[in-house]
ZASE-455834 format. One record per residue: residue number from 1; x, y, z of N, C-alpha, C, O, CB in turn. Coordinates in steps of 0.02 Angstrom, whole numbers, plus 50000, padded with zeros to 5 digits. Last residue first. Glycine has a CB too. Layout:
BEGIN
@i=NUM; nx=X; ny=Y; nz=Z; cax=X; cay=Y; caz=Z; cx=X; cy=Y; cz=Z; ox=X; oy=Y; oz=Z; cbx=X; cby=Y; cbz=Z
...
END
This chain:
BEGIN
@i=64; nx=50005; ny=49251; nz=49827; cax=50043; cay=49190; caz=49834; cx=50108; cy=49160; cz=49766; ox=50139; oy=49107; oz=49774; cbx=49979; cby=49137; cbz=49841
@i=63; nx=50010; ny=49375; nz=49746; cax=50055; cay=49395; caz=49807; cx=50071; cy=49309; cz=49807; ox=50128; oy=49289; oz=49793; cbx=50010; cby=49442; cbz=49893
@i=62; nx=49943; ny=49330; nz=49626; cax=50008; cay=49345; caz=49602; cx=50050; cy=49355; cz=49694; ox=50110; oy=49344; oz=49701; cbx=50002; cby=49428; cbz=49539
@i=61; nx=49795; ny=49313; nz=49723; cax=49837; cay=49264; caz=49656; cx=49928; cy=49280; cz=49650; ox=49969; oy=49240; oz=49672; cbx=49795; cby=49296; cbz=49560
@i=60; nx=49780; ny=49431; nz=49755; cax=49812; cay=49394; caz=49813; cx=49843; cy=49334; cz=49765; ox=49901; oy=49312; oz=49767; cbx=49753; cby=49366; cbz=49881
@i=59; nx=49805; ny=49572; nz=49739; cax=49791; cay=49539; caz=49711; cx=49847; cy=49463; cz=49725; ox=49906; oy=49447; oz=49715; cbx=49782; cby=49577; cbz=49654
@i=58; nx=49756; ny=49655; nz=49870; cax=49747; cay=49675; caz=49764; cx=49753; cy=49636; cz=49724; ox=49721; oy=49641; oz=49672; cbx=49798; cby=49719; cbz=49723
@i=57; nx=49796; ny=49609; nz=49963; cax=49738; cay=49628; caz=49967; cx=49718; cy=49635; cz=49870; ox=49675; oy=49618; oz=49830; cbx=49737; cby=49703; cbz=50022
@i=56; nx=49947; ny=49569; nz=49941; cax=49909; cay=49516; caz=49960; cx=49838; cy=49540; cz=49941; ox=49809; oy=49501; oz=49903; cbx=49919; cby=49497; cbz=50036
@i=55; nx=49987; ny=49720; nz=49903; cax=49995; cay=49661; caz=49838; cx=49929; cy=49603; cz=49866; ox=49878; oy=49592; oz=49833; cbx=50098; cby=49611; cbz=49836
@i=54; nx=49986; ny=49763; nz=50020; cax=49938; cay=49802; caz=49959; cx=49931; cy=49745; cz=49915; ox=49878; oy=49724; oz=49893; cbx=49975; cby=49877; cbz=49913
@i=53; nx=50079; ny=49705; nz=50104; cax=49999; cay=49691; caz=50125; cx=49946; cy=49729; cz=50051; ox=49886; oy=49720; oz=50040; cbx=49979; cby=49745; cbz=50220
@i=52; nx=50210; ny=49731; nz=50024; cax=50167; cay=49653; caz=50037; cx=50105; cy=49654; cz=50068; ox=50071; oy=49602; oz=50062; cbx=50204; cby=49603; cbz=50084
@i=51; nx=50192; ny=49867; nz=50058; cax=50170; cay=49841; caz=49987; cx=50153; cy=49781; cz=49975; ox=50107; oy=49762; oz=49938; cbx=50213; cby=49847; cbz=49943
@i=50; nx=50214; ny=49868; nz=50187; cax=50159; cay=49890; caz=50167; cx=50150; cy=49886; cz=50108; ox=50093; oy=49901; oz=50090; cbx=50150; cby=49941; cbz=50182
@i=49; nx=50248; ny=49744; nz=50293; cax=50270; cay=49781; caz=50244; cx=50215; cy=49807; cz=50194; ox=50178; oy=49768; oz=50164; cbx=50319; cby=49744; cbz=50213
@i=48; nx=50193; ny=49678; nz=50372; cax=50218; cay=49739; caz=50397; cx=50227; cy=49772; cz=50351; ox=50216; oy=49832; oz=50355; cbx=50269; cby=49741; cbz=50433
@i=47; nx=50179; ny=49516; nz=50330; cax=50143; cay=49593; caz=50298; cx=50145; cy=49645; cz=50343; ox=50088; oy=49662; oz=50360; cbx=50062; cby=49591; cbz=50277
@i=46; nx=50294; ny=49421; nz=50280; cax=50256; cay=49470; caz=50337; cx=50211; cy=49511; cz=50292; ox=50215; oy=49529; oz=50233; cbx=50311; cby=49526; cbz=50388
@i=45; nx=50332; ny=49259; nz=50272; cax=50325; cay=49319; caz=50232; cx=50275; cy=49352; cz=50263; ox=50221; oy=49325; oz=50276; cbx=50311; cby=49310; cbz=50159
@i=44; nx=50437; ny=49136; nz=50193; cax=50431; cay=49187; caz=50248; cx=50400; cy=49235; cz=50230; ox=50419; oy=49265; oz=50180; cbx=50486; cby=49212; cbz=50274
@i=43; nx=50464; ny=48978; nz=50124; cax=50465; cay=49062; caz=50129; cx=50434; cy=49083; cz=50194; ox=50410; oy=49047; oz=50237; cbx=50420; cby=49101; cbz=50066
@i=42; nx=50564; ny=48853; nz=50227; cax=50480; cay=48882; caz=50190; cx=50507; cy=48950; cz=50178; ox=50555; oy=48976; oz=50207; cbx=50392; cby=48885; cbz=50251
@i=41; nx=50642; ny=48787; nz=50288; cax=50653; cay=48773; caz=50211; cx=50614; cy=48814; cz=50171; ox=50616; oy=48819; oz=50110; cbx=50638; cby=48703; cbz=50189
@i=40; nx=50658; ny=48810; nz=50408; cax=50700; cay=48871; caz=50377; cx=50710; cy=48847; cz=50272; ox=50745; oy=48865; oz=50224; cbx=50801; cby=48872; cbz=50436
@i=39; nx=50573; ny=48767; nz=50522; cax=50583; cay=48757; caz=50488; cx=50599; cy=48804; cz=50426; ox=50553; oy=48834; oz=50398; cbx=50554; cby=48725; cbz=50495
@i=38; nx=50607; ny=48829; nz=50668; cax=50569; cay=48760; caz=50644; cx=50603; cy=48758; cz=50596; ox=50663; oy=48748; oz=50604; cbx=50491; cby=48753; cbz=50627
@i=37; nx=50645; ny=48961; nz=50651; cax=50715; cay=48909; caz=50683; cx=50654; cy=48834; cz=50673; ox=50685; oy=48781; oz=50675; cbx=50753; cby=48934; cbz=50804
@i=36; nx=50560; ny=49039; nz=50588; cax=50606; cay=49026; caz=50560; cx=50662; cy=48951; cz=50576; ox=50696; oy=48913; oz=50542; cbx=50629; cby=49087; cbz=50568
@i=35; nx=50458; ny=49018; nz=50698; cax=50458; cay=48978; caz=50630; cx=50520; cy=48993; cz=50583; ox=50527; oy=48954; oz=50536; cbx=50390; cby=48997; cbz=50587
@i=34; nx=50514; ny=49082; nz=50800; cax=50499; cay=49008; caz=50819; cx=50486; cy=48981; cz=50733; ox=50506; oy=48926; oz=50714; cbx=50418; cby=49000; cbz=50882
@i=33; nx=50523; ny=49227; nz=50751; cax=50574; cay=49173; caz=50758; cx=50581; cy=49093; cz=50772; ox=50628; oy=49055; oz=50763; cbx=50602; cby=49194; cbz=50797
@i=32; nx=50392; ny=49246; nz=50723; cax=50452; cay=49243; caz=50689; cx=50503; cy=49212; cz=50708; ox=50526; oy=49166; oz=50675; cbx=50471; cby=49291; cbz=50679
@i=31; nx=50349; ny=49244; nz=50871; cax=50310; cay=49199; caz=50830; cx=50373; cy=49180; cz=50762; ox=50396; oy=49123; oz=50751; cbx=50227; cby=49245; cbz=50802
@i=30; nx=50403; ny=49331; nz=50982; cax=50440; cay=49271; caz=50965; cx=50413; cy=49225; cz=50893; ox=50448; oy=49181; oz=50867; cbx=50435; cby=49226; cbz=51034
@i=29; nx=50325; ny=49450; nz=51026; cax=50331; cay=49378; caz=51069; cx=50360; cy=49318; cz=51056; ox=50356; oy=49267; oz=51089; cbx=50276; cby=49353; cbz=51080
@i=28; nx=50298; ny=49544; nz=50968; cax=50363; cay=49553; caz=50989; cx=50342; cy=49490; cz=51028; ox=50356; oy=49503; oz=51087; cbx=50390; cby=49626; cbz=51026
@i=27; nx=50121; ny=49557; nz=50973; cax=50180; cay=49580; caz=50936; cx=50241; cy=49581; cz=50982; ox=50238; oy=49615; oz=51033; cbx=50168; cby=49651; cbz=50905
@i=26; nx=50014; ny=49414; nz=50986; cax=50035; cay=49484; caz=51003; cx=50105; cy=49483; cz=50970; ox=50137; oy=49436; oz=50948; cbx=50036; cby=49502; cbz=51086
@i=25; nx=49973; ny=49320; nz=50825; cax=49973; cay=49328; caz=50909; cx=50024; cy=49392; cz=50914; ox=50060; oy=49416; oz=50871; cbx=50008; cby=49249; cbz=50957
@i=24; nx=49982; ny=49179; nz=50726; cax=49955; cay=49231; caz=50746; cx=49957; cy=49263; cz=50815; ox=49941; oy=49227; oz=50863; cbx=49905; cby=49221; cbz=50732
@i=23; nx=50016; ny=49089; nz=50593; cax=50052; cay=49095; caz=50673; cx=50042; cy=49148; cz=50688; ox=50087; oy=49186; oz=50670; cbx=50125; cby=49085; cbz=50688
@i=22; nx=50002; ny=48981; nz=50477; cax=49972; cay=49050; caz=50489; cx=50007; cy=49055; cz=50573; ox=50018; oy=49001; oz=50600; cbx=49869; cby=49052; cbz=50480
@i=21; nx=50053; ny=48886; nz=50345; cax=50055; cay=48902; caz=50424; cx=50037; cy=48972; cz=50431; ox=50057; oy=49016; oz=50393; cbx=50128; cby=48890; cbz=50459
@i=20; nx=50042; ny=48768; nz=50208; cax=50028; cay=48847; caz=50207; cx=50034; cy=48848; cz=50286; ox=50015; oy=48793; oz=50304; cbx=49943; cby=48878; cbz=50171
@i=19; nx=50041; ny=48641; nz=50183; cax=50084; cay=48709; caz=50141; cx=50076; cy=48758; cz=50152; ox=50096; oy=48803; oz=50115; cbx=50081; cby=48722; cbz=50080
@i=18; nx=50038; ny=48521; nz=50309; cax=50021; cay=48595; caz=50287; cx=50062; cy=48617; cz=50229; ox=50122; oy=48609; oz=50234; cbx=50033; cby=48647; cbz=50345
@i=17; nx=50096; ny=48416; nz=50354; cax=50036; cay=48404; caz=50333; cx=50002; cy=48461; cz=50289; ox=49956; oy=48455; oz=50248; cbx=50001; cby=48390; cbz=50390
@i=16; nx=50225; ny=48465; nz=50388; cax=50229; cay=48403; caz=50359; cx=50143; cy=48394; cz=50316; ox=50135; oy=48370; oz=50260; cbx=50250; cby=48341; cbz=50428
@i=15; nx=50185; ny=48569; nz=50480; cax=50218; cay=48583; caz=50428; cx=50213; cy=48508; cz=50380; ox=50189; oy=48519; oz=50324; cbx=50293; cby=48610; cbz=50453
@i=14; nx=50133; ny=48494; nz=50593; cax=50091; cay=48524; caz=50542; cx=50111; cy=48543; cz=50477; ox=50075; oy=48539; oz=50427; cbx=50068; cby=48576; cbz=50565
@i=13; nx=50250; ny=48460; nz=50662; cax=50220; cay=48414; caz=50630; cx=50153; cy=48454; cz=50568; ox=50138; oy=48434; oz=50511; cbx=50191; cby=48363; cbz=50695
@i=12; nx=50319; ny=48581; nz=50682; cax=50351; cay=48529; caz=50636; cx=50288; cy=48464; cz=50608; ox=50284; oy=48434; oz=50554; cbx=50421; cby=48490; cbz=50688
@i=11; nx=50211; ny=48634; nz=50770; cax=50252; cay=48652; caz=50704; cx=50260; cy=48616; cz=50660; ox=50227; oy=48610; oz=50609; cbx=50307; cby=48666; cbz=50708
@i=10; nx=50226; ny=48534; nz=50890; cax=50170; cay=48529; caz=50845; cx=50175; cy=48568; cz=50753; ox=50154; oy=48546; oz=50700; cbx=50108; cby=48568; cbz=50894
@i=9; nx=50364; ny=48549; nz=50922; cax=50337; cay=48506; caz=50887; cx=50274; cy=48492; cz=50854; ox=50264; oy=48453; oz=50808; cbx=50345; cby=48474; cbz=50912
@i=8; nx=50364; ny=48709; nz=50958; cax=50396; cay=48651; caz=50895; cx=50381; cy=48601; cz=50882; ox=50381; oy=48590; oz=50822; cbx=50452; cby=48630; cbz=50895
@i=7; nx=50278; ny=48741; nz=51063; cax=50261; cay=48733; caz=51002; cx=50278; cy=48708; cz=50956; ox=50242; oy=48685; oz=50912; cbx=50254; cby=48763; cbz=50985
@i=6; nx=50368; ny=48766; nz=51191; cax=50328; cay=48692; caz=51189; cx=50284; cy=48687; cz=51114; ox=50255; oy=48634; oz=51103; cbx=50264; cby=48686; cbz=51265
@i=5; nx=50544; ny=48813; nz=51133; cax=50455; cay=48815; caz=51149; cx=50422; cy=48766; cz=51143; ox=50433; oy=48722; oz=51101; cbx=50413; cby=48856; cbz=51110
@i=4; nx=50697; ny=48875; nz=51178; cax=50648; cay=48828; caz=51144; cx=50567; cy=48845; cz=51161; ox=50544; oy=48887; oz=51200; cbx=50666; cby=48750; cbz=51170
@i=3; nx=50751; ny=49031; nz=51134; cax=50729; cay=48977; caz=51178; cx=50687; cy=48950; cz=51160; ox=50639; oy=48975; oz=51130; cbx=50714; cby=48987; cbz=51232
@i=2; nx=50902; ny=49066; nz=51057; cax=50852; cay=49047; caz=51072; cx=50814; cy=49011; cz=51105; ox=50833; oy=48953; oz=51115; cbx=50845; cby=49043; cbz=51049
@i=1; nx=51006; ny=49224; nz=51073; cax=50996; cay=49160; caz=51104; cx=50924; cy=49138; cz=51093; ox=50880; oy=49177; oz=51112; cbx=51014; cby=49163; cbz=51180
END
């Protein structure tokens, strides 16, 4: 179940102005999912994953 947030709309509107969104903040609080359910046209992309954080740091040209 999702619950809305008073952030979607600023989302949505940044998204329009932005190619790029950064959404930062404690772990397990929803950030992922509030940008997936914004807007589900953008990639996605964590760096939990420990080769997506090696690639970004090594060589951030080819990670974007």
């Amino acid at each position: 179940m999702y619950i809305s947030r008073t952030l979607e709309t600023s989302i949505l509107s940044l998204s329009n102005q932005f190619k790029v969104l950064l959404i930062t903040g404690a772990r397990q609080v929803g950030k992922s999912t509030l940008l997936r359910y914004c807007d589900n046209k953008r990639n996605y992309v964590t760096l939990d994953d420990y080769r997506e954080r090696e690639l970004a740091l090594d060589d951030p040209e080819l990670f974007l």
